[in-house]
N, C-alpha and C positions, 0 to 999 in steps of 0.2 A: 504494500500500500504506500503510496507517496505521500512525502513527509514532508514538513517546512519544519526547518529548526531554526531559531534565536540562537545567537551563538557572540563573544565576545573574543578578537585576540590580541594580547596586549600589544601597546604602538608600537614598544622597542623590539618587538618578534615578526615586522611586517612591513611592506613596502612604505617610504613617505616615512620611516622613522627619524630621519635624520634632519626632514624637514618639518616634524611635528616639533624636533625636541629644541629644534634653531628659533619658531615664530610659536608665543603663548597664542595668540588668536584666530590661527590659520582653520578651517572647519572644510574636510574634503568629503564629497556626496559623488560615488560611481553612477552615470547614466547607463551605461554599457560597456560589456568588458569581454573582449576574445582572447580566447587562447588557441593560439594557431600548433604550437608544441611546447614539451614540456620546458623549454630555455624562455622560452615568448609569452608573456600577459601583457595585452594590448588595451586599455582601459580608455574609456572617455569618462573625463574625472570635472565636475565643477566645483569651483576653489573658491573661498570667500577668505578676502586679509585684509587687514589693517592696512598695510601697504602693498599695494600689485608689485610694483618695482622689486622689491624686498622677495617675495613669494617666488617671482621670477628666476632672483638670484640663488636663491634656497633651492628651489628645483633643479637649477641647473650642476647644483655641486654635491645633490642628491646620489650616494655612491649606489640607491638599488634601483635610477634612472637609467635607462642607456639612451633613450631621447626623449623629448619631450617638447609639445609646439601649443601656443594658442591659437581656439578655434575660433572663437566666439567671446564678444563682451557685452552682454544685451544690459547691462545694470552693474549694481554692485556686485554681481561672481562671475567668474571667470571658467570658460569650458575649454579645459585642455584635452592632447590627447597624448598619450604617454607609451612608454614601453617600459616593465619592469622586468627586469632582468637579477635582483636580488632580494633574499626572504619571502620568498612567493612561494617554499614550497608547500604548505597547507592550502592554498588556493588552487595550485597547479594540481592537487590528488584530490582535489571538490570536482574540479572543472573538467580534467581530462581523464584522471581514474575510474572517476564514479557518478559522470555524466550531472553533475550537478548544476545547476541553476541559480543565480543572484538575482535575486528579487528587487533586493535593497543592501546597502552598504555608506556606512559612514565614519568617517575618520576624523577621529580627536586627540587630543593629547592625553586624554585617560581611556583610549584602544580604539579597535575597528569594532564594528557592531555592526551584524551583518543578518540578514535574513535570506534564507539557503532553501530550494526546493530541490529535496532529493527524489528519484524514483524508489525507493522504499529505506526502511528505519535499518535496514541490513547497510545501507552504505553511509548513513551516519553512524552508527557503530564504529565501521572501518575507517572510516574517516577522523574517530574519537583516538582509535588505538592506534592510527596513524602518527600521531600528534604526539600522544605520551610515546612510544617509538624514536621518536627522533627528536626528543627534549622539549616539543614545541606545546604553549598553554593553549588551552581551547576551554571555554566556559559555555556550556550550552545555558541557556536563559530559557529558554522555553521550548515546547516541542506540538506542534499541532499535525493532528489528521486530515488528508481532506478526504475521508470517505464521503463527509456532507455537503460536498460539492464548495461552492464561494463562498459559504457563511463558515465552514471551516476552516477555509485557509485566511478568512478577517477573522478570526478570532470570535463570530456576533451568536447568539444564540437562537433556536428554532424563530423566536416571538421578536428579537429584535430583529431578525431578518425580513420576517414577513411584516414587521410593522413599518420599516423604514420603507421596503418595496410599497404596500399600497397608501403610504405618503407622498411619496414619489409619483405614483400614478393618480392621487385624487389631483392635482397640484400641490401640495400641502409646500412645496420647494420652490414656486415660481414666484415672480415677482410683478405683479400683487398677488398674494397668495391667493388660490382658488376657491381655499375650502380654511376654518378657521379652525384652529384646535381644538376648541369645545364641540365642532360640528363633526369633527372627523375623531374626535373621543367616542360622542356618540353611534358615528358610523360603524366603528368596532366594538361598540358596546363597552366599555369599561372608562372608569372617571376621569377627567381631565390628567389628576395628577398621576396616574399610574401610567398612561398615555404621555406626557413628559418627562417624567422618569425615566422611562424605556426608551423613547428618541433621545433622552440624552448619554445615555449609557452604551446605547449602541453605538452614539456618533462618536462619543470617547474612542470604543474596542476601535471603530474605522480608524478615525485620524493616528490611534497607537499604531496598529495593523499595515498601514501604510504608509501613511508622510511621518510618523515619527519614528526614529531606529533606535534602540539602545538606551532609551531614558525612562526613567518611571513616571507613570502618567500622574501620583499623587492620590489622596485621596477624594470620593467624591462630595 
């Protein structure tokens, strides 16, 4: 059964360590990443710094860069694209051993935090013992099934799934709203506030699930 695991590896164990440990404020987010063989991870990476110039130089005298080009500046981050050529190898046995998948991936200076779609929990396993094998840390954060299709691999549960979908389809999301939340409380029969509760808990599990990687969402 295929698995997404949460997973954390620390900075100084992984590409970009030499330029997390150079600038406090540099924050790197993978849009896409090939690996063509196991020497090559080809990454499209967007960088946000206190100074681009600085970020620049850091990258460039980056020892697990072999190149590195800017693509794109649409705002304050910056879209490079990169070749890592050292401490890749816990990504290189995701990517090309065990067919794995980046979902998401974010770099800070307290680690990488990464969400992984494996084709079954058999090559996160391997993937774990991999790790301890060759000295290297690996923290699984979390482990989801998606036997349940998309509300599995967000995280959301049977009733937030279906309640956010027929929000979605009453309008309950457009702008001006279609339908108003005491109307569409009523449309599913149960009270206002357990109906807000529920949209908000679900909206939580999404924004975690997806725009957010490796941080704790807090309490509610």
């Amino acid at each position: 059964m295929a698995t997404i695991a949460e997973i954390r590896l620390p900075a100084r164990e992984f590409a970009l360590s030499a330029t997390l440990d150079t600038l406090e404020e540099v924050n790197f987010e993978i849009e896409r990443i090939v690996a063509h063989d196991p020497e090559n991870i080809m990454p499209y990476i967007w960088a946000t710094s206190a100074d681009p110039d600085e970020l620049d130089e850091a990258l460039q005298d980056d020892p697990s860069i072999a190149q590195v080009k800017r693509i794109a500046e649409p705002g304050e981050e910056t879209l490079y694209q990169m070749e890592w050529i050292d401490s890749i190898e816990a990504l290189v046995h995701i990517l090309i051993e065990e067919d794995g998948t980046i979902l998401a991936a974010e770099g800070r200076q307290d680690g990488w935090f990464m969400r992984i779609l494996f084709p079954d929990r058999d090559a996160l396993s391997r993937t774990y013992e991999f790790c301890e094998e060759h000295d290297l840390t690996i923290d699984i954060q979390r482990i989801y099934n998606i036997d349940r299709g998309k509300q599995g691999r967000f995280g959301l549960t049977d009733d937030q799934e279906e309640t956010i979908a027929a929000a979605y389809d009453h309008g309950y999301y457009d702008v001006p709203r279609d339908v108003s939340l005491s109307d569409f409380a009523d449309e599913l029969d149960i009270s206002h506030q357990a109906l807000s509760e529920r949209l908000r808990r679900g909206h939580k599990t999404l924004v975690e699930n997806t725009v957010i990687v490796g941080r704790d969402g807090g309490e509610d």
